[in-house]
Residue frames relative to the residue before (quaternion, step in Angstrom):
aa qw qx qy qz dx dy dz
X 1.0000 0.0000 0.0000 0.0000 0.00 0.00 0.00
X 0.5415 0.5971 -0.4033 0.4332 3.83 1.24 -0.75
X 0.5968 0.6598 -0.1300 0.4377 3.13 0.94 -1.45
X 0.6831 0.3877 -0.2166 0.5797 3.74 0.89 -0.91
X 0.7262 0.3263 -0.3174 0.5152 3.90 0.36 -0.99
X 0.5742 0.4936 -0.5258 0.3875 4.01 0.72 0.42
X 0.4382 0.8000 -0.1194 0.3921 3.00 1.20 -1.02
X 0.7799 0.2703 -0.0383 0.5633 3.09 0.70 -1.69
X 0.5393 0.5466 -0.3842 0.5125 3.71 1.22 -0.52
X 0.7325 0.4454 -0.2930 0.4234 3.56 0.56 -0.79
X 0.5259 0.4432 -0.3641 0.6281 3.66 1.11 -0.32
X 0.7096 0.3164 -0.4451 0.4451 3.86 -0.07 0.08
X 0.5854 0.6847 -0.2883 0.3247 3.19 0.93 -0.60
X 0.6586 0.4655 -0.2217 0.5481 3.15 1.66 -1.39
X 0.7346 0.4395 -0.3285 0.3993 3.53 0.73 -1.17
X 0.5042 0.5906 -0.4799 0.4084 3.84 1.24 0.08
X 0.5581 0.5921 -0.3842 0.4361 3.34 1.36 -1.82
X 0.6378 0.6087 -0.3497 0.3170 3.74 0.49 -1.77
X 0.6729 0.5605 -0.2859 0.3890 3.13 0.52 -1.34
X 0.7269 0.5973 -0.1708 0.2927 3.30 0.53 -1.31
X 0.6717 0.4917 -0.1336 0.5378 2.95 1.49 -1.25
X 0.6485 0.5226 -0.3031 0.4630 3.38 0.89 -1.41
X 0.5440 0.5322 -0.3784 0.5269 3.97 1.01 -0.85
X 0.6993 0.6109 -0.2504 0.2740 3.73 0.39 -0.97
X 0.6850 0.4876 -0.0266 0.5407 2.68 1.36 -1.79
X 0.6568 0.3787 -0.3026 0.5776 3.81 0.79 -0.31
X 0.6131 0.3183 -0.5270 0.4951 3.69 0.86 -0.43
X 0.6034 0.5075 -0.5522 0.2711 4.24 0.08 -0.33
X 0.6606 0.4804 -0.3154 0.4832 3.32 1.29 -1.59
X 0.7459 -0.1684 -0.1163 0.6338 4.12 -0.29 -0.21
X 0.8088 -0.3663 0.4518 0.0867 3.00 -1.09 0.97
X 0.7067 0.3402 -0.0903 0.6138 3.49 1.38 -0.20
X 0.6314 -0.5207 0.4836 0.3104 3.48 -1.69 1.06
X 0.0427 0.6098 -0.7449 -0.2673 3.63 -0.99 -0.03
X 0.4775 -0.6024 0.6071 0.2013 3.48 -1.30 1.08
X 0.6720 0.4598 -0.4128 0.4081 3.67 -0.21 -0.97
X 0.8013 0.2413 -0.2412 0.4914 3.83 -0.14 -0.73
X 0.6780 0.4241 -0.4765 0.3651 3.87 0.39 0.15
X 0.4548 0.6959 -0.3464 0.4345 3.36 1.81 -0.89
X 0.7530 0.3960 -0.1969 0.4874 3.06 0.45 -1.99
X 0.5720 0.4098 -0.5171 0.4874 4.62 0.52 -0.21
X 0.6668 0.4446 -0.4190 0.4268 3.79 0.13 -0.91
X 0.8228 0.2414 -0.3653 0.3623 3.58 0.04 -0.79
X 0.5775 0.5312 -0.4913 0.3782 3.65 0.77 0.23
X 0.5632 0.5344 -0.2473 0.5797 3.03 1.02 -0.68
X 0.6554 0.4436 -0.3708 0.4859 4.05 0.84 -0.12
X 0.7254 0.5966 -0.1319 0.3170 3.27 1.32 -0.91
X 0.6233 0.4292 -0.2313 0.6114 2.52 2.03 -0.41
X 0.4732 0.6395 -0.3616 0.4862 3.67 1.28 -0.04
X 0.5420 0.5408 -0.3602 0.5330 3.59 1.33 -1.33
X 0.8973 0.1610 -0.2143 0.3507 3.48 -0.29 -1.10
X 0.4351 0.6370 -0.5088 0.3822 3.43 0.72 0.56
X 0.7127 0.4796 -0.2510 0.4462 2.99 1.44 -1.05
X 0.6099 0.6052 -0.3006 0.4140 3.59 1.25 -0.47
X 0.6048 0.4495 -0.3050 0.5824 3.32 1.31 -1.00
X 0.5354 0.6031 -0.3840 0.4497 3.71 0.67 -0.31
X 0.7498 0.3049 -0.1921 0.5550 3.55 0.74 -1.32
X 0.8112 0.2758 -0.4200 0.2993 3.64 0.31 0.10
X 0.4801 0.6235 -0.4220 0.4502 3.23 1.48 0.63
X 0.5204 0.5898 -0.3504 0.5084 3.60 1.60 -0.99
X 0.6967 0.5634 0.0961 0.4336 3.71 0.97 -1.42
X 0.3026 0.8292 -0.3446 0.3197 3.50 1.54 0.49
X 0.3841 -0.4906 0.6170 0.4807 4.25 -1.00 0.79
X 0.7673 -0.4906 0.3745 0.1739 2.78 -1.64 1.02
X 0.7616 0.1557 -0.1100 0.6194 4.00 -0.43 0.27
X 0.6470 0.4874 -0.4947 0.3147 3.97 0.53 -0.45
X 0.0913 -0.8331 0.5447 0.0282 3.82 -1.53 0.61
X 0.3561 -0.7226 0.4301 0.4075 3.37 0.30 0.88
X 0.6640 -0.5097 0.4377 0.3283 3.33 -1.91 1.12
X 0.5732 0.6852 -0.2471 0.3753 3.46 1.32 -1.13
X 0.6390 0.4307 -0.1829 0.6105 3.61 1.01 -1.08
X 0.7360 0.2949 -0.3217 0.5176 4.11 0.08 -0.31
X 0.6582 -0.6078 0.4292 0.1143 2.68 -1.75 1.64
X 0.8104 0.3280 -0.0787 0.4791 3.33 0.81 -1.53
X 0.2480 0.7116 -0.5339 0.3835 3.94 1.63 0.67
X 0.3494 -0.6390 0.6793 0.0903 3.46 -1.98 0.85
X 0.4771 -0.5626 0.4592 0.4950 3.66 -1.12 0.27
X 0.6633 0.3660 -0.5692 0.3194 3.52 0.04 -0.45
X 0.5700 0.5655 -0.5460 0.2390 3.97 0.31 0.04
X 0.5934 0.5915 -0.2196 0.4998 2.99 1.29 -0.43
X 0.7632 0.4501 -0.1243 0.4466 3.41 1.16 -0.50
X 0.1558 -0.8465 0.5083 0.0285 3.63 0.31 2.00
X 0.4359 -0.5046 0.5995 0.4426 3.76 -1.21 0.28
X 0.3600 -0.7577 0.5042 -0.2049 2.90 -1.53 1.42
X 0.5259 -0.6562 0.2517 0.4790 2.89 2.15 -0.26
X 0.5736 -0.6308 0.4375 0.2858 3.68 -1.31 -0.15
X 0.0438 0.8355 -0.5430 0.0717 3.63 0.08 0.77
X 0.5687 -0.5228 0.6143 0.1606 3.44 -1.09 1.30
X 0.2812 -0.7478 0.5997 0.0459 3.34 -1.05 1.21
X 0.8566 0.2050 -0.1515 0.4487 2.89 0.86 -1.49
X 0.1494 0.7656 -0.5498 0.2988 4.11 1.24 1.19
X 0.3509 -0.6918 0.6311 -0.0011 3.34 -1.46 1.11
X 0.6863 0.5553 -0.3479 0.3157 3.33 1.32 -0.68
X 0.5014 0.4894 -0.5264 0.4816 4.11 1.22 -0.02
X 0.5813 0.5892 -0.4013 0.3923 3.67 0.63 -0.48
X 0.5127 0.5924 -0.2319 0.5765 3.46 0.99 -1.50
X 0.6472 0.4950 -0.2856 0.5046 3.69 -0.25 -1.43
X 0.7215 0.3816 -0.3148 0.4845 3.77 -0.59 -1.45
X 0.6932 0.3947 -0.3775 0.4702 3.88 0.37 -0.81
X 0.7754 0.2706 -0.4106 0.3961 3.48 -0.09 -0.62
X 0.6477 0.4903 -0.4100 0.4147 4.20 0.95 -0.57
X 0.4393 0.4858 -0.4705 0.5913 4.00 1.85 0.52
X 0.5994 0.5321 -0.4246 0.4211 3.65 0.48 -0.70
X 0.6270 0.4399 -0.3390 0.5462 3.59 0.64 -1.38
X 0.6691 0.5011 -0.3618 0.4127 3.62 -0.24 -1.22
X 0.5568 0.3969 -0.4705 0.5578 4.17 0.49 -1.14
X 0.8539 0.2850 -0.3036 0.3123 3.78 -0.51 -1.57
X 0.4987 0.3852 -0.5679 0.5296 4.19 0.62 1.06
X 0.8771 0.2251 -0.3320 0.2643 3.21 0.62 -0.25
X 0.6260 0.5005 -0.3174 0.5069 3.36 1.58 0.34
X 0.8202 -0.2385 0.1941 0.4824 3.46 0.92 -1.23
X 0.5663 -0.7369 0.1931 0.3147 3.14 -0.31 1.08
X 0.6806 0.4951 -0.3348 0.4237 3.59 1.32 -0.85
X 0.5819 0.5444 -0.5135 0.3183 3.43 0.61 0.61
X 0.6276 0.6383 -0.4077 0.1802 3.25 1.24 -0.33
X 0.4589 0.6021 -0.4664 0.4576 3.76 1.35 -0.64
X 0.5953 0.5570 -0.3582 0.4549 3.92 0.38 -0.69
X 0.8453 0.2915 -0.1202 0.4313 3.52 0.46 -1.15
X 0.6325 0.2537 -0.3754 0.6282 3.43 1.75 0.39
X 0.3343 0.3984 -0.6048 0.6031 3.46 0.64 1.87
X 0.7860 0.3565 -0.4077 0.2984 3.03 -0.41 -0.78
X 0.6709 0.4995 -0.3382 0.4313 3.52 1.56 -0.70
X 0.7400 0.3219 -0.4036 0.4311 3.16 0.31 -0.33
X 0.6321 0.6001 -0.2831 0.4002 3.69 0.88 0.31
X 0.5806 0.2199 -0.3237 0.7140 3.28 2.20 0.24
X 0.5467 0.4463 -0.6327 0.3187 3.67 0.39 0.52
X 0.5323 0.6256 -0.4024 0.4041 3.23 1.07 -0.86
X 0.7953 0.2347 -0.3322 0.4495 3.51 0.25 -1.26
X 0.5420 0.4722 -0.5557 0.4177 4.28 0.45 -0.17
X 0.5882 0.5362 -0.3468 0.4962 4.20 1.15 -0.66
X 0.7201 0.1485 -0.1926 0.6499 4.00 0.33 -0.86
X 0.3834 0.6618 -0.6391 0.0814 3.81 -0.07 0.38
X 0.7090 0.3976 -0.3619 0.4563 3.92 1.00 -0.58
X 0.3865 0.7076 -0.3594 0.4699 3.86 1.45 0.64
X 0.8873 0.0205 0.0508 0.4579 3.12 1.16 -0.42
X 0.6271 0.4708 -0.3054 0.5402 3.97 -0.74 0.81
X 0.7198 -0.2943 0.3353 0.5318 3.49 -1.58 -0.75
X 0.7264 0.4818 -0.2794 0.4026 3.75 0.59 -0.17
X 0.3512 0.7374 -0.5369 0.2114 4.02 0.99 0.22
X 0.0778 -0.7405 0.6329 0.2124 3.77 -0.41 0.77
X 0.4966 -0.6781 0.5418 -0.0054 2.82 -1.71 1.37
């Protein structure tokens, strides 16, 4: 975790440096701020400051006796490594899903009367990737 909030300090660091410069460098070339790229260095460069600082407080700010696997010398990968659950390798229905949440996505950006269609189709593969071990060659007993 030490290792991550440097990390992140040094990425704010750069996007401050950026900023600076990039402000500089437009004020030689016209004589004038461009807003859009100093805006956009400062707040990356805040955003990474935010969570440097958060990882910072929740490492300062730890349950009592606990140490990330990440921070001990004499840690394995599996300490690091929580069950995550049970996930269907061989499921069609995230595939399914991604197609119908492109369908939705085409009809905001083309025309509106596709979108009822494409919010069927979504809630009609979450359901089936959600009840998929409920039913078929796969029902767990």
């Amino acid at each position: 975790m030490k290792a991550n909030i440097a990390i992140m300090w040094i990425i704010a660091a750069f996007f401050f440096v950026c900023s600076a410069v990039y402000t500089y460098w437009a004020i030689i070339d016209t004589q004038e701020i461009e807003w859009v790229g100093t805006i956009t260095f400062a707040l990356a460069g805040a955003m990474g400051a935010m969570i440097a600082a958060y990882l910072w407080w929740s490492v300062m700010r730890p349950v009592k006796g606990h140490v990330y696997p990440e921070d001990r010398l004499d840690a394995e990968i599996d300490d690091g490594d929580p069950e995550l659950g049970h996930f269907a390798p061989w499921s069609w229905w995230p595939i399914a899903l991604a197609a119908a949440i492109s369908l939705f996505v085409l009809g905001i950006a083309v025309s509106t009367f596709v979108l009822p269609l494409g919010l069927v189709l979504i809630v009609i593969t979450m359901v089936g990737w959600v009840f998929e071990y409920y039913r078929g060659n796969f029902v767990q007993r």
